[in-house]
Backbone as CSV, one residue per row, in Angstrom:
resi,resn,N_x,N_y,N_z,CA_x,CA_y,CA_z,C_x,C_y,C_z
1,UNK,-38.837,7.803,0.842,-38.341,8.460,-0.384,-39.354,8.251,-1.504
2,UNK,-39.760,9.081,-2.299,-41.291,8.872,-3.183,-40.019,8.465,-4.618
3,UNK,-40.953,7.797,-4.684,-40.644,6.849,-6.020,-40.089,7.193,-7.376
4,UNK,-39.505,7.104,-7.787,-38.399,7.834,-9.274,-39.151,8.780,-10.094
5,UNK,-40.506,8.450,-10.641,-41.198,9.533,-11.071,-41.960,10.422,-10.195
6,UNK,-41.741,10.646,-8.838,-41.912,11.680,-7.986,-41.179,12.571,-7.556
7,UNK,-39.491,12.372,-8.479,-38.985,13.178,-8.329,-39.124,14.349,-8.001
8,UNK,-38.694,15.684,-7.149,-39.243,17.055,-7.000,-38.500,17.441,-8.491
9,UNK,-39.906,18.440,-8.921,-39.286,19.094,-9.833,-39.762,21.128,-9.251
10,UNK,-39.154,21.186,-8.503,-39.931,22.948,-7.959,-39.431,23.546,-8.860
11,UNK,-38.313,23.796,-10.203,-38.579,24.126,-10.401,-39.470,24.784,-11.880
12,UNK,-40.438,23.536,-11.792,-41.620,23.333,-12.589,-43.105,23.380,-11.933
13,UNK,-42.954,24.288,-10.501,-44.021,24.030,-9.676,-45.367,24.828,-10.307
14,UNK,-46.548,24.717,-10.227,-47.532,25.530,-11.128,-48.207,26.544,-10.551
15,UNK,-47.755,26.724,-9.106,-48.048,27.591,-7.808,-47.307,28.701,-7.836
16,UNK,-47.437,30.309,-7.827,-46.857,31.268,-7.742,-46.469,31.613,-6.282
17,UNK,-44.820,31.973,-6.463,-44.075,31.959,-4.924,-45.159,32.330,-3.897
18,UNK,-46.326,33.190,-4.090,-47.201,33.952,-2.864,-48.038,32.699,-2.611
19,UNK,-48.258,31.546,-3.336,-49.112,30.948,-2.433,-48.770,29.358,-2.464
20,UNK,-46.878,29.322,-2.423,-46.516,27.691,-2.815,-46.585,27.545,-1.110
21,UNK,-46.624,26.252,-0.848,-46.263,25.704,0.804,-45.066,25.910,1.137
22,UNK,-43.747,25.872,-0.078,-42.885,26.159,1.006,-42.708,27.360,1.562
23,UNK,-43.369,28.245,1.075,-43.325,29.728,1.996,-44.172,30.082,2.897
24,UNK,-45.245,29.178,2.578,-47.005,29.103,3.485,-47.538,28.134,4.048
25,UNK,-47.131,27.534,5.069,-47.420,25.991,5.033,-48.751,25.272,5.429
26,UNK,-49.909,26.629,5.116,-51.191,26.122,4.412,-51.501,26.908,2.871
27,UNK,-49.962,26.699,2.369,-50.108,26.941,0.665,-50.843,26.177,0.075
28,UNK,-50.088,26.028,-1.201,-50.469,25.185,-2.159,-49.156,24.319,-2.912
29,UNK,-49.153,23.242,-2.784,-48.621,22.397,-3.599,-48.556,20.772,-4.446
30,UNK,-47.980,20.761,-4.812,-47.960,19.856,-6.146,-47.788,18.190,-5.614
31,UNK,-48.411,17.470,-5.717,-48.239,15.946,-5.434,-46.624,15.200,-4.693
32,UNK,-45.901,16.451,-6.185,-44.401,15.926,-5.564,-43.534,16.584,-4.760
33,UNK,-44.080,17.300,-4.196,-43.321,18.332,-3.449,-42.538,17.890,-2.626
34,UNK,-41.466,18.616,-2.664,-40.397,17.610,-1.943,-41.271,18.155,0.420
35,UNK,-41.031,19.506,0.120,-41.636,19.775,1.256,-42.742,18.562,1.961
36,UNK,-43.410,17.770,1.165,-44.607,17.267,2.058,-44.502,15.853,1.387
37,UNK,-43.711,15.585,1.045,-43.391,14.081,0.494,-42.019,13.429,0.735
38,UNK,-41.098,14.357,1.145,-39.738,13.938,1.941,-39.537,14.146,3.776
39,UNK,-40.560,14.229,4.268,-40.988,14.594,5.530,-39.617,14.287,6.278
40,UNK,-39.114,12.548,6.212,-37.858,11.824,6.660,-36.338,12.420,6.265
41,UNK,-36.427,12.955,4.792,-35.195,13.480,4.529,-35.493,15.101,5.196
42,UNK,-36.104,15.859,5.352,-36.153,16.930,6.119,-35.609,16.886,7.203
43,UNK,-36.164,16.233,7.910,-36.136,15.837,9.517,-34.476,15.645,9.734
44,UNK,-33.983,14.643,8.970,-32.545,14.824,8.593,-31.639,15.754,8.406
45,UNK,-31.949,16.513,7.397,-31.522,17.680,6.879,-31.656,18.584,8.011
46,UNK,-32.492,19.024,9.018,-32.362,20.154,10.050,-31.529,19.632,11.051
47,UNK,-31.496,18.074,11.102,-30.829,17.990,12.278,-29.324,18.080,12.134
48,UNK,-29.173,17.988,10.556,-27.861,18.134,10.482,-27.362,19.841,10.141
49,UNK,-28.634,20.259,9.861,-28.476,21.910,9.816,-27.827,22.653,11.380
50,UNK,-28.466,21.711,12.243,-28.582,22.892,13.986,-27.807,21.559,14.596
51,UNK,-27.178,21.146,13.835,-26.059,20.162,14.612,-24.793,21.182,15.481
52,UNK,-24.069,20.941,15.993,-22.875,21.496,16.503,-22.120,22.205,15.634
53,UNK,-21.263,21.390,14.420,-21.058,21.673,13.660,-21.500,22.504,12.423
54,UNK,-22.892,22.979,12.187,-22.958,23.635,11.174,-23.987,24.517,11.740
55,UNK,-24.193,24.692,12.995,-25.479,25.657,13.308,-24.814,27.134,12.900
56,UNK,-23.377,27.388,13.555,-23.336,28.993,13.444,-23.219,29.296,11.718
57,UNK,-22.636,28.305,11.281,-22.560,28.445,9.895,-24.014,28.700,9.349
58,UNK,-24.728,28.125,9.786,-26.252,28.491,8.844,-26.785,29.470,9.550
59,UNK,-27.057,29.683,10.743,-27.294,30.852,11.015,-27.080,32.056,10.140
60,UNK,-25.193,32.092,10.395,-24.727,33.530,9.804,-25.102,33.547,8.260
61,UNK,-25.242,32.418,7.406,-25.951,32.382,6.467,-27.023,33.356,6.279
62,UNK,-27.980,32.736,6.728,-29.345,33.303,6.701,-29.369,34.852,7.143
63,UNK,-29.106,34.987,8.623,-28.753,36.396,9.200,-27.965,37.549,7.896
64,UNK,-26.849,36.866,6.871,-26.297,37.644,6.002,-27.440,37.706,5.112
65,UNK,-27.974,36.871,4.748,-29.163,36.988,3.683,-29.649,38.162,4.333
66,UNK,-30.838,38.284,4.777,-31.184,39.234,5.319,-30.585,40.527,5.294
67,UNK,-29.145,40.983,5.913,-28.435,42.304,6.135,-28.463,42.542,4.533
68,UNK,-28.653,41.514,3.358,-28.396,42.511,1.956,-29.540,42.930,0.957
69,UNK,-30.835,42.880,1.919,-31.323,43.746,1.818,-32.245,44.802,2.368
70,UNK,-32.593,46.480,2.305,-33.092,47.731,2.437,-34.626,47.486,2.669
71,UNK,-35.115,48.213,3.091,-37.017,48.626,3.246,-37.477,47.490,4.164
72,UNK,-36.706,46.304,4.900,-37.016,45.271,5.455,-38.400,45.721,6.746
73,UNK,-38.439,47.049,7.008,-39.786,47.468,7.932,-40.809,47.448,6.952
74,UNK,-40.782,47.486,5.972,-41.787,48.170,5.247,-42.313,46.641,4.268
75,UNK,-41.809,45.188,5.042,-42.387,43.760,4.633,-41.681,43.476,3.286
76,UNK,-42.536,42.059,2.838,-41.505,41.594,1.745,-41.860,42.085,0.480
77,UNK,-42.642,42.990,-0.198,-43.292,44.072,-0.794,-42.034,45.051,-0.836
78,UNK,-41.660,45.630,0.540,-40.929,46.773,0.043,-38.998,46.373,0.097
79,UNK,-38.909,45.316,0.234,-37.017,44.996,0.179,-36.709,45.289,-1.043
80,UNK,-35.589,45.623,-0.766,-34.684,45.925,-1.641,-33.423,45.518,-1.807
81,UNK,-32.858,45.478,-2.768,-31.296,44.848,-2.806,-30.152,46.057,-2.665
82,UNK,-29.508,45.655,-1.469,-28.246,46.835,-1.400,-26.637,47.070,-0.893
83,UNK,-26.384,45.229,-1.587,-25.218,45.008,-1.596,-24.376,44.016,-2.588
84,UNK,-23.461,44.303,-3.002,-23.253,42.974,-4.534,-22.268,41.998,-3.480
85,UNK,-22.390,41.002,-4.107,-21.812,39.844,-3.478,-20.416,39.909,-2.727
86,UNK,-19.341,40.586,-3.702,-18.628,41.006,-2.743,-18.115,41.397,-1.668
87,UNK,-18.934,42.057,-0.933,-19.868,43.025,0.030,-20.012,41.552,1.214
88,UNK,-21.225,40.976,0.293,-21.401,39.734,1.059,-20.802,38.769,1.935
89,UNK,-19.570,38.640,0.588,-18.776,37.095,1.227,-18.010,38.274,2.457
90,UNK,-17.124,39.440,2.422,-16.520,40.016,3.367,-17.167,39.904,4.590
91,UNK,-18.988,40.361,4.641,-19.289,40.431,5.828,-19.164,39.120,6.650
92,UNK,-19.818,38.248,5.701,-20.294,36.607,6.074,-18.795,36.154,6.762
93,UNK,-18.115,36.476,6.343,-16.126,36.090,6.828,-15.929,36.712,7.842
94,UNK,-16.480,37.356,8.245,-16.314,38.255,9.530,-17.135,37.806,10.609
95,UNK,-18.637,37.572,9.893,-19.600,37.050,10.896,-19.057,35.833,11.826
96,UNK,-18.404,35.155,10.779,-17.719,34.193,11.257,-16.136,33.564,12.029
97,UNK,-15.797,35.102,11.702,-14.773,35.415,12.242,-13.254,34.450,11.909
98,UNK,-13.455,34.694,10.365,-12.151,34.107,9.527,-11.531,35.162,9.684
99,UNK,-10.331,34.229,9.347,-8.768,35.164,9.391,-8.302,35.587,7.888
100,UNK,-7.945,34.014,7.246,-7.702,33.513,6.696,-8.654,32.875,5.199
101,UNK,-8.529,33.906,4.539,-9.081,33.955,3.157,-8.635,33.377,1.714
102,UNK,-8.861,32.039,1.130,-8.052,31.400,0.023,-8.960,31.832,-1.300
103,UNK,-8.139,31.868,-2.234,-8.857,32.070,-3.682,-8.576,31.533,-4.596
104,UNK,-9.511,31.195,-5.068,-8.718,29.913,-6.315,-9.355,30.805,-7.474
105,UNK,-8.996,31.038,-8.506,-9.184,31.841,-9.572,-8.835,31.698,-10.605
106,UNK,-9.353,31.652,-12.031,-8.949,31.345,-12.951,-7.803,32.829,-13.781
107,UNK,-6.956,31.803,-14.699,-6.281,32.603,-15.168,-6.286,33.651,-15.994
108,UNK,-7.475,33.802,-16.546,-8.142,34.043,-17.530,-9.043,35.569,-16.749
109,UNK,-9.187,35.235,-15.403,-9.725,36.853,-14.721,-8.275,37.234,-13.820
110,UNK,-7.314,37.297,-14.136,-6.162,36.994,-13.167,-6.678,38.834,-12.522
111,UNK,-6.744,39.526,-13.530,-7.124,40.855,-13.351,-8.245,41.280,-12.127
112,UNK,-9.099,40.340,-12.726,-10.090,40.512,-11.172,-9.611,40.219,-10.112
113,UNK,-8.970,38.936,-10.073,-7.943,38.181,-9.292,-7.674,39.226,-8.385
114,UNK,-6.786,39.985,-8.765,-6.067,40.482,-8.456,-6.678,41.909,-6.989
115,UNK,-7.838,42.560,-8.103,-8.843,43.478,-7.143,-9.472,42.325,-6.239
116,UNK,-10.226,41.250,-6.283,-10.536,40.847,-5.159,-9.083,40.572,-4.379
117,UNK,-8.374,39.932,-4.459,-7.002,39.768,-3.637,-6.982,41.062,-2.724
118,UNK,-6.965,42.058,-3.419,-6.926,43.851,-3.150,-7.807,43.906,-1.920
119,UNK,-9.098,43.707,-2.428,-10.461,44.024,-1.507,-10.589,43.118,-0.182
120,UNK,-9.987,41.719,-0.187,-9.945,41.311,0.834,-8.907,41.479,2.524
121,UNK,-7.691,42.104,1.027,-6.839,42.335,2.252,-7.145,43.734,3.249
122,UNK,-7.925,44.676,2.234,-8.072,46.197,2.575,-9.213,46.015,3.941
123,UNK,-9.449,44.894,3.888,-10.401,44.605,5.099,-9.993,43.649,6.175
124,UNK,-8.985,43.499,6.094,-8.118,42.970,7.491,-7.780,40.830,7.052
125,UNK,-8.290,40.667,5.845,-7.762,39.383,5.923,-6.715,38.899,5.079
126,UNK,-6.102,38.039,6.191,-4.617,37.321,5.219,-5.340,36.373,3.917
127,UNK,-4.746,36.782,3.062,-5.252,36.061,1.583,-4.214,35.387,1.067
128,UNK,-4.914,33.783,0.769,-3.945,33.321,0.255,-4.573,32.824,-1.482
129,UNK,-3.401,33.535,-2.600,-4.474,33.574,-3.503,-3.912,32.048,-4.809
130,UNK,-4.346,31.477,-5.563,-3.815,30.348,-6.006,-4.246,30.229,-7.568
131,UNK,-3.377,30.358,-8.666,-3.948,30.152,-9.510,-4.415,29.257,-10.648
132,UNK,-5.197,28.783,-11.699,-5.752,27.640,-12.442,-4.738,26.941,-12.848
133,UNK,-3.646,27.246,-13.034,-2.603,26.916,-13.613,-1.365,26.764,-13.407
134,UNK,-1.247,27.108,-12.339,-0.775,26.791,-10.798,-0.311,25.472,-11.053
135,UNK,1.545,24.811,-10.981,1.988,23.442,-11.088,2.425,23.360,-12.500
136,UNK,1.668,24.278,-13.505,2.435,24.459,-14.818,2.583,22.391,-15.181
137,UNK,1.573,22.032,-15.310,1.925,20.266,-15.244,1.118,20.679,-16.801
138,UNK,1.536,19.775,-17.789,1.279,19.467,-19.320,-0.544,18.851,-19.158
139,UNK,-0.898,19.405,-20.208,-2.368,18.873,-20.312,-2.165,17.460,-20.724
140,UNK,-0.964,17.456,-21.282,-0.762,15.531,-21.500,-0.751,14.351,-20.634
141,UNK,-0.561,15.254,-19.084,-0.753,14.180,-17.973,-1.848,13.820,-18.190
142,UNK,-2.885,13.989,-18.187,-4.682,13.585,-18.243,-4.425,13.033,-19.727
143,UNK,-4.016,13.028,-20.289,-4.470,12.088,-21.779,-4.728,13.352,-22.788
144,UNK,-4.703,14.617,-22.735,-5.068,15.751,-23.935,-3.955,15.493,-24.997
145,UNK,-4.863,15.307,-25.739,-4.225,15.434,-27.435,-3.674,16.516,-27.759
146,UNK,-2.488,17.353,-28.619,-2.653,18.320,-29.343,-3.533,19.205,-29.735
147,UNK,-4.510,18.543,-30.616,-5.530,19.011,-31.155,-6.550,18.808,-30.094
148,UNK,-6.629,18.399,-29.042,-7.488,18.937,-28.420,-7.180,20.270,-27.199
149,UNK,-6.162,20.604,-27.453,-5.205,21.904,-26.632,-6.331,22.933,-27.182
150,UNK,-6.294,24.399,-26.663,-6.838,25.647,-26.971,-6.072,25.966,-28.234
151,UNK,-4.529,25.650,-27.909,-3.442,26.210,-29.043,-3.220,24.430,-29.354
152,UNK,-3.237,24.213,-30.691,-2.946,22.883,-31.348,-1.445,22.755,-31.249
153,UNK,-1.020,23.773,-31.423,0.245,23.853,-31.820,1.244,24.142,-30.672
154,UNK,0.775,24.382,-29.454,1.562,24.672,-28.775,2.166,23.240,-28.143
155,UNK,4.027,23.773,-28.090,4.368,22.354,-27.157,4.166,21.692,-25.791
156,UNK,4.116,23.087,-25.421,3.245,22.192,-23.810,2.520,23.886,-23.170
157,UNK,1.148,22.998,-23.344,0.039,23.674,-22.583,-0.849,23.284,-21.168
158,UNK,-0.704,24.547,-19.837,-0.444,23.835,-18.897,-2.018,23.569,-18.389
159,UNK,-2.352,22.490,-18.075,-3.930,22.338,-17.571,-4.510,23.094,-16.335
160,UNK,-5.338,23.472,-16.461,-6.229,23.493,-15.177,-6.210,22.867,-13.999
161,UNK,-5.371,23.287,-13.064,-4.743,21.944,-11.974,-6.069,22.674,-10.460
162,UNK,-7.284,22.219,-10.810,-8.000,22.571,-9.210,-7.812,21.615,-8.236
163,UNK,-7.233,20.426,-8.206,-6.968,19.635,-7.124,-5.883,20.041,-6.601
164,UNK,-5.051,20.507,-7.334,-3.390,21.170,-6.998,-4.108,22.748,-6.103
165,UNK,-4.838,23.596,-6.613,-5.760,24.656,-6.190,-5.960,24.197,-4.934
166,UNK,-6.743,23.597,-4.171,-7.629,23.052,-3.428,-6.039,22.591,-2.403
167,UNK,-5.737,21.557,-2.914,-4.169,21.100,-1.865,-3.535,22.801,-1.274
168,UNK,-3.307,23.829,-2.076,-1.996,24.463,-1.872,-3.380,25.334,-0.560
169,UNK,-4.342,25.668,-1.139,-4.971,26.107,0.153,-4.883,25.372,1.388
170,UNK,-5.474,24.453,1.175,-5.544,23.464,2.327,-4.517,23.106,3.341
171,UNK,-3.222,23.198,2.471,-1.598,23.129,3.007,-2.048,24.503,3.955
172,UNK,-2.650,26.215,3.349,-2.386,27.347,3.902,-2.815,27.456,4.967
173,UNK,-3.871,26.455,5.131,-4.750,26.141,5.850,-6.427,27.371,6.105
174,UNK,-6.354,27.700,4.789,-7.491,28.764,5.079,-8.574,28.537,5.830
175,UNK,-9.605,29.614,6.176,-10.546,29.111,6.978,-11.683,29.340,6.288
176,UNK,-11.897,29.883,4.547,-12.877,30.306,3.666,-12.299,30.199,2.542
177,UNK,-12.945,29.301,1.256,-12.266,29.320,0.072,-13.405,30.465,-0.743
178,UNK,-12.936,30.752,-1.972,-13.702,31.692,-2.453,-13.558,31.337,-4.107
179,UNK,-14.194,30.880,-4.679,-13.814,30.497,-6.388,-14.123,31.939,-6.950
180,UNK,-13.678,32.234,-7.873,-13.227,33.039,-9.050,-12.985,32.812,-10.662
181,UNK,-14.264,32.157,-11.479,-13.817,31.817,-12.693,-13.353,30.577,-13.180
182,UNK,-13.619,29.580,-12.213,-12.881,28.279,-12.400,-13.806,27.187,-13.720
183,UNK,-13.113,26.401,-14.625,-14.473,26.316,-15.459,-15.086,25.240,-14.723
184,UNK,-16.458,24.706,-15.666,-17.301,24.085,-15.116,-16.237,22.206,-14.965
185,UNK,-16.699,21.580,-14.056,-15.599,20.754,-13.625,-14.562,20.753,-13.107
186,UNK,-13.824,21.893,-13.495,-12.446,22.290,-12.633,-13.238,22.512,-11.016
187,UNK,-14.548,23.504,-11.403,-14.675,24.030,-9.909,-15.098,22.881,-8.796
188,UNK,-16.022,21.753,-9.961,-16.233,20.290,-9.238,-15.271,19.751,-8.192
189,UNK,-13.990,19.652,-9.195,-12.675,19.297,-8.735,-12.191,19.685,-6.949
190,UNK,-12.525,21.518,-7.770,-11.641,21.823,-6.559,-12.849,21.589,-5.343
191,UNK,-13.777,21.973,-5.283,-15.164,21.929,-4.254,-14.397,20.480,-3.499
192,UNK,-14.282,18.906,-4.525,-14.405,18.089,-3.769,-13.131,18.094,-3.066
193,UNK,-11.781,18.516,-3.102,-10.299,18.262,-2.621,-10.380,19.251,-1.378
194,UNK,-11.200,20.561,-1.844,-10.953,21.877,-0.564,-11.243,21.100,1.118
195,UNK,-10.574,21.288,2.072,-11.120,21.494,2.786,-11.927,22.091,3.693
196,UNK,-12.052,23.251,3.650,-12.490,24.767,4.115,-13.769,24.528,3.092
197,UNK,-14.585,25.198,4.061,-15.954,25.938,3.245,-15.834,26.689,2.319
198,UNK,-16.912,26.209,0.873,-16.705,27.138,-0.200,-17.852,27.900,-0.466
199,UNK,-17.775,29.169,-1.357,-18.081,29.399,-1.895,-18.058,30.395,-2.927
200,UNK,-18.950,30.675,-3.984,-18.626,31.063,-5.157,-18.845,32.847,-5.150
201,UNK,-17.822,33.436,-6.153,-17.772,34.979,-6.318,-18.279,34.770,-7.650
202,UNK,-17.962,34.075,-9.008,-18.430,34.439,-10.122,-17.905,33.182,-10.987
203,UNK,-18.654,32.845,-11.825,-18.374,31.520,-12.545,-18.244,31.704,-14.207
204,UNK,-17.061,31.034,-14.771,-16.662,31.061,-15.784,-17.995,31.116,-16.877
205,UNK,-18.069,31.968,-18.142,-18.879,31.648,-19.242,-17.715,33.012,-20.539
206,UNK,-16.896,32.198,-21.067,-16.385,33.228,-21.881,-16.873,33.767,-22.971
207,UNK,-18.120,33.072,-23.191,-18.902,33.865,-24.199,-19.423,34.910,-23.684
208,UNK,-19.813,34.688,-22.790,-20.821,36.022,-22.173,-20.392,36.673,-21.411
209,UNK,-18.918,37.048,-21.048,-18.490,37.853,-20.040,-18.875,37.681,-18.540
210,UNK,-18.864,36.507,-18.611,-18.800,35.507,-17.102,-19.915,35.732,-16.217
211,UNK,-21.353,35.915,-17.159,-23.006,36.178,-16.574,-23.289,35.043,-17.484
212,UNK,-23.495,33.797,-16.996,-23.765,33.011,-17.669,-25.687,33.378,-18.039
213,UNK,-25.719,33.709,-16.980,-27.700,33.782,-17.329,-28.057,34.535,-17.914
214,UNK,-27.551,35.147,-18.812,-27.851,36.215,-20.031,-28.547,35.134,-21.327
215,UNK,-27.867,33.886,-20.826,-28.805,33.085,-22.153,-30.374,32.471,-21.719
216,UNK,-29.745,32.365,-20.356,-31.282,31.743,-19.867,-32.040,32.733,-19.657
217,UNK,-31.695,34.406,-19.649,-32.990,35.057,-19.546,-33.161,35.857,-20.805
218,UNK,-32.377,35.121,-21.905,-32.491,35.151,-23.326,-32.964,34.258,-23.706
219,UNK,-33.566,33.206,-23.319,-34.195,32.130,-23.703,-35.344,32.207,-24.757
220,UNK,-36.201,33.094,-24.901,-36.826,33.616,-25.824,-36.901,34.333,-26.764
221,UNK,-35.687,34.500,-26.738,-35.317,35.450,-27.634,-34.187,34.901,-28.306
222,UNK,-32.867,35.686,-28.534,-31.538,35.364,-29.035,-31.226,33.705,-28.500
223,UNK,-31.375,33.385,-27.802,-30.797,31.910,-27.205,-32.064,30.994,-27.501
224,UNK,-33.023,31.280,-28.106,-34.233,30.668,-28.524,-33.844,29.355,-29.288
225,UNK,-32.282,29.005,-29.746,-31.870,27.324,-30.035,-31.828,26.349,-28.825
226,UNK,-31.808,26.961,-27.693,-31.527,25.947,-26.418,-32.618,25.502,-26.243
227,UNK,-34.263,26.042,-26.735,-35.393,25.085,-27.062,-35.626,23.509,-27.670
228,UNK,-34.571,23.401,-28.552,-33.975,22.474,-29.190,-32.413,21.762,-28.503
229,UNK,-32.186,20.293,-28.384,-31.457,19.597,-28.470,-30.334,20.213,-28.751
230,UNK,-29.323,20.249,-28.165,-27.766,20.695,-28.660,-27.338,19.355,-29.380
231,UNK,-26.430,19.562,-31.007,-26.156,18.773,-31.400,-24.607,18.619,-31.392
């Protein structure tokens, strides 16, 4: 394991993707590269990749990568992108041959909620869908103040229950969880309680209409304070 200030930082690498090692492995790279300085944790990492347990899973991974995108004869020059995620998780659930589809979703997209709920069933899977707020339990169980509620004033405001999320699937016994909007920590929550494989459709940012990277590829511009220390 290379030493605390050898941390990998890729992505601060000074090599442009066409000629880093991990795509060329007589590239070019950086002292700390995790590629040629974690040799032992690699070796690890594949064996637990093409283990029993997670080979078809990474496979169909990768294999889905691939199916989403166009011009693939014409090299990595001419691909193209020609499917939105949606698209994705359906096929990848199939590749794998789930039945059984869970959604944990915040309350706040209940609306989307609702069309993905729609879109999954219109394609042959039982959905079981669960929402943030789900258990209706007082934000006062965890210690929330009043004034630290959304509404100060309200008498009981119900928390964000993703461990309750995560249980009621798990009870359903799904065979694919799918997040929807959950905020940052809630989704922590639920990731660690789920049992079923997760993964993500779209992640909470209510400023920005739930594209959080509108600031980071505003970074130079309008979001040009995140240069500076948040105070």
């Amino acid at each position: 394991m290379p030493a605390a200030f050898d941390h990998p930082t890729c992505a601060l690498c000074p090599y442009d993707w066409s000629v880093r090692f991990c795509r060329n492995a007589k590239g070019k790279a950086p002292a700390n590269c995790p590629s040629l300085r974690m040799s032992e944790e690699s070796g690890k990492a594949l064996s637990a990749t093409i283990s029993p347990q997670n080979l078809e899973f990474a496979y169909n991974a990768s294999a889905q990568e691939s199916e989403c995108y166009g011009g693939r004869d014409g090299g990595y020059a001419s691909v193209r992108p020609v499917k939105p995620r949606i698209v994705e998780i359906v096929e990848f659930a199939r590749r794998m041959g789930y039945r059984r589809l869970g959604l944990a979703f915040c309350i706040g997209l209940r609306k989307e909620g609702a069309v993905v709920h729609e879109i999954f069933t219109t394609n042959g899977f039982e959905t079981v869908s669960v929402s943030c707020k789900a258990g209706a339990v007082s934000k006062s169980e965890i210690g929330i103040k009043p004034c630290e509620q959304v509404d100060p004033g309200a008498v009981h405001e119900s928390m964000c229950n993703p461990v309750f999320q995560a249980e009621a699937l798990n009870a359903s016994r799904t065979d694919f969880n799918v997040l929807l909007g959950l905020c940052v920590g809630h989704d922590s929550l639920f990731i660690k309680y789920a049992e079923a494989p997760c993964t993500v459709l779209a992640v909470k940012d209510r400023l920005l209409g739930h594209n959080p990277l509108a600031a980071v590829q505003q970074y130079d511009g309008y979001y040009r304070y995140l240069k500076r220390p948040l105070e």
